[in-house]
N, CA, C and O atoms as a GROMACS GRO file, in nm:
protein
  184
    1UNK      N    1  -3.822  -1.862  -0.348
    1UNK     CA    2  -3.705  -1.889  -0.267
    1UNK      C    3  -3.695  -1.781  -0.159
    1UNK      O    4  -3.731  -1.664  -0.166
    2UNK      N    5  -3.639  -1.847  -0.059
    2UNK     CA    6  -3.688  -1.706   0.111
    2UNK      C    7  -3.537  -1.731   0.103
    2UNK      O    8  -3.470  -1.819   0.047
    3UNK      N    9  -3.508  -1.632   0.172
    3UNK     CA   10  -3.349  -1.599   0.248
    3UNK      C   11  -3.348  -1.669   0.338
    3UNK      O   12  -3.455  -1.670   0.399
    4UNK      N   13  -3.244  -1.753   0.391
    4UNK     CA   14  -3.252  -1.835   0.531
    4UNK      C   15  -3.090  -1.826   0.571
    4UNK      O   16  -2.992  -1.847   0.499
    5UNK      N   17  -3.097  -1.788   0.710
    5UNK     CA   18  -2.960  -1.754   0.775
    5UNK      C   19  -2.909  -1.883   0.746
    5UNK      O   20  -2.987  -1.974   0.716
    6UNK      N   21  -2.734  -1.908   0.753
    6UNK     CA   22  -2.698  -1.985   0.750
    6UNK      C   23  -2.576  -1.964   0.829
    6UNK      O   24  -2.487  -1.880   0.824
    7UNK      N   25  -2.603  -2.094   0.927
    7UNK     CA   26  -2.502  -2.106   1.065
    7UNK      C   27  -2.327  -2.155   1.048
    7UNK      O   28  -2.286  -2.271   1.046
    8UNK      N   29  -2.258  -2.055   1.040
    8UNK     CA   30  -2.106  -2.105   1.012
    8UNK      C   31  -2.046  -2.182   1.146
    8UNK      O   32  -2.086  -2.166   1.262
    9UNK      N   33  -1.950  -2.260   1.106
    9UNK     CA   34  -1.901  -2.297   1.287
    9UNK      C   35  -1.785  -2.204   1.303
    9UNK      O   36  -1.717  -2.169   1.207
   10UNK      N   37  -1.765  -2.169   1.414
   10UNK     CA   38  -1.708  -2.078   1.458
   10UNK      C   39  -1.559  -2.107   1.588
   10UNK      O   40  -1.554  -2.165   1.697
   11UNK      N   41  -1.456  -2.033   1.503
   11UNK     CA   42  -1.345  -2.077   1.567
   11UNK      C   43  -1.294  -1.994   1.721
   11UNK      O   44  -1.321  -1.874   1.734
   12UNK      N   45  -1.248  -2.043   1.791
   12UNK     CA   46  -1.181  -1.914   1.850
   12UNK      C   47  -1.043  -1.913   1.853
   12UNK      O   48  -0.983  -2.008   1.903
   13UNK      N   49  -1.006  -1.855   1.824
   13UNK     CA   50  -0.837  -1.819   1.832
   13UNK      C   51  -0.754  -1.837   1.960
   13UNK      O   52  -0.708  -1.729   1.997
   14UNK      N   53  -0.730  -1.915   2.020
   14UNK     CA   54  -0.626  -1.917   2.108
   14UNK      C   55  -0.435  -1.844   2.106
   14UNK      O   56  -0.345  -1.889   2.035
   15UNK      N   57  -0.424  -1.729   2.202
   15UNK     CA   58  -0.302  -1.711   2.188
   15UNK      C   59  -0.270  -1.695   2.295
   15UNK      O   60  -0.332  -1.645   2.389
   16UNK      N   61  -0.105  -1.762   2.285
   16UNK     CA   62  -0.046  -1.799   2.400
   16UNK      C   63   0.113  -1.780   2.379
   16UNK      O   64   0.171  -1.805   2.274
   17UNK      N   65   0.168  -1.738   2.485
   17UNK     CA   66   0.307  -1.653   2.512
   17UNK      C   67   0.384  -1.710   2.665
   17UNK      O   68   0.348  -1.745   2.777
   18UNK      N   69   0.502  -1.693   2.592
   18UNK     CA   70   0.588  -1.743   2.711
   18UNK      C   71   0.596  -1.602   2.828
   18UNK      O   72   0.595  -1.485   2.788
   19UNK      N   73   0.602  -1.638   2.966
   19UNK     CA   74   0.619  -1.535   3.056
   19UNK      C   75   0.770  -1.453   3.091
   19UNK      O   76   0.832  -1.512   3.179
   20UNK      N   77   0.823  -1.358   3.051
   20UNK     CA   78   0.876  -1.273   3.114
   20UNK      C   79   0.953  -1.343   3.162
   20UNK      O   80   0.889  -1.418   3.236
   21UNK      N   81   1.127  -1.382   3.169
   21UNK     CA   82   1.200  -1.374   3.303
   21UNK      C   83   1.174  -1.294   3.458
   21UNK      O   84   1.101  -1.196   3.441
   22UNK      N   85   1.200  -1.305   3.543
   22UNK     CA   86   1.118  -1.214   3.625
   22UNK      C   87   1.274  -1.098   3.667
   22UNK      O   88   1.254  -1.033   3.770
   23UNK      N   89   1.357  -1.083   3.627
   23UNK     CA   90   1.477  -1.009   3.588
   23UNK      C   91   1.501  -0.934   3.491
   23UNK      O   92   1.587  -0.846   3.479
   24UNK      N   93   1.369  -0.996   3.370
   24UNK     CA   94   1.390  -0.882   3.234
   24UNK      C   95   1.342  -0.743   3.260
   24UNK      O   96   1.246  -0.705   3.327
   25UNK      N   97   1.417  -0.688   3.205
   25UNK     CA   98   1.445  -0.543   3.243
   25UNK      C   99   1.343  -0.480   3.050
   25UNK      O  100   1.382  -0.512   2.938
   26UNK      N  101   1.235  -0.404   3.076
   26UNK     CA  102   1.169  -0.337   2.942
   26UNK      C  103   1.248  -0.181   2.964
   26UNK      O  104   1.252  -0.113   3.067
   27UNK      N  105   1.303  -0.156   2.837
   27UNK     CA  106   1.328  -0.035   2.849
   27UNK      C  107   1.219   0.084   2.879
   27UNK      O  108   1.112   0.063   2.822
   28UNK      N  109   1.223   0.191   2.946
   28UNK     CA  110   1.144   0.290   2.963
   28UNK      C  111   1.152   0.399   2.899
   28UNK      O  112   1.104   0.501   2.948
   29UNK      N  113   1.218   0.400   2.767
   29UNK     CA  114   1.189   0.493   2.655
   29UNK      C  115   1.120   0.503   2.581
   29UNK      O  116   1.092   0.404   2.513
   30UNK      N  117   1.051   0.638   2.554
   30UNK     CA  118   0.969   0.628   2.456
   30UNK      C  119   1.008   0.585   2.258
   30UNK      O  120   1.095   0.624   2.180
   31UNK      N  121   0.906   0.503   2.247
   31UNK     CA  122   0.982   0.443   2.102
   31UNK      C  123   0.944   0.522   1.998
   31UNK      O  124   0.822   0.541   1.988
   32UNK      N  125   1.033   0.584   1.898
   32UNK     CA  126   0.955   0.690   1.762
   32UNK      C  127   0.892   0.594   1.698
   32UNK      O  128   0.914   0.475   1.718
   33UNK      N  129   0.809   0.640   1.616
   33UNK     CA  130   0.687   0.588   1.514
   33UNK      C  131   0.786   0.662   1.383
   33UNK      O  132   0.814   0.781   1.395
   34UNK      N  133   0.829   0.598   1.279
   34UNK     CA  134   0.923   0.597   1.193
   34UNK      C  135   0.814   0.585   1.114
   34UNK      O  136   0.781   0.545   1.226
   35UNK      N  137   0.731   0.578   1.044
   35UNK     CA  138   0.592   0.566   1.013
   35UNK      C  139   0.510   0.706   1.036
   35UNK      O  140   0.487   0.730   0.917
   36UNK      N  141   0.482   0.757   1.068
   36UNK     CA  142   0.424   0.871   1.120
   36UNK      C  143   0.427   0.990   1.036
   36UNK      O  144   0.320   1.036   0.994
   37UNK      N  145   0.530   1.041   1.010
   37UNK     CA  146   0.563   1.150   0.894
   37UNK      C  147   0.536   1.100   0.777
   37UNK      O  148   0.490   1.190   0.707
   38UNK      N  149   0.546   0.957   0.696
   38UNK     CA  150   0.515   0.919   0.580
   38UNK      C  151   0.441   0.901   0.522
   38UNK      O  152   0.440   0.895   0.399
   39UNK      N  153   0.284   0.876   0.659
   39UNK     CA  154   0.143   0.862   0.628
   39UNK      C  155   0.111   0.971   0.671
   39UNK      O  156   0.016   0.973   0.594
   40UNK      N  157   0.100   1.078   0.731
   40UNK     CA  158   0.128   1.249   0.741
   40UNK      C  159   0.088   1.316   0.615
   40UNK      O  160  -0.004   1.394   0.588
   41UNK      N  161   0.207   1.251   0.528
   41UNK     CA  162   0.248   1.363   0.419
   41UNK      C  163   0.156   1.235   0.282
   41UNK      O  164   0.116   1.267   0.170
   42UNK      N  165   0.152   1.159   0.318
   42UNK     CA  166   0.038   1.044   0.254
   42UNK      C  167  -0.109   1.124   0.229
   42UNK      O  168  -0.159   1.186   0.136
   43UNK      N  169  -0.143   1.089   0.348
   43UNK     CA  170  -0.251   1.169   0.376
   43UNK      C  171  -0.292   1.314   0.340
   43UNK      O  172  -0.409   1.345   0.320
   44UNK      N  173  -0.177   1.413   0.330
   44UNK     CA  174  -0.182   1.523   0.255
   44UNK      C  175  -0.206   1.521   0.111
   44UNK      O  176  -0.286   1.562   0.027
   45UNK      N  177  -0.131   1.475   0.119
   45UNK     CA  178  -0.179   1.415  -0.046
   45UNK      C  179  -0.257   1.429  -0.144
   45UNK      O  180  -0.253   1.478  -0.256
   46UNK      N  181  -0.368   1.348  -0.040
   46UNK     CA  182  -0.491   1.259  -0.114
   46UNK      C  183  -0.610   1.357  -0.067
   46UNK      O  184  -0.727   1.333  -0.098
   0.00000   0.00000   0.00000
C-alpha cells in the first residue's frame, strides 16, 4: 500500500459588513486590554 495525497474541496469564506454611516464618529481613545495583567501573572506562573 503507497501513500497517495488526497484532494479535499476547498471552501472560501466570504465576509461581508455593512458600511459606516458616513457621520459615524469612532472614538479616538485608546482602549485598555482588561486581559493583559491576568495572562501577565498567568504566564508567571507557569
Amino acid at each position: 500500500m503507497t501513500p497517495s495525497a488526497i484532494d479535499l474541496p476547498t471552501k472560501s469564506t466570504i465576509i461581508t459588513w455593512e458600511k459606516l454611516p458616513d457621520d459615524f464618529i469612532l472614538p479616538d481613545e485608546p482602549v485598555d486590554n482588561n486581559l493583559q495583567p491576568l495572562l501577565a501573572a498567568a504566564l508567571r506562573e507557569s
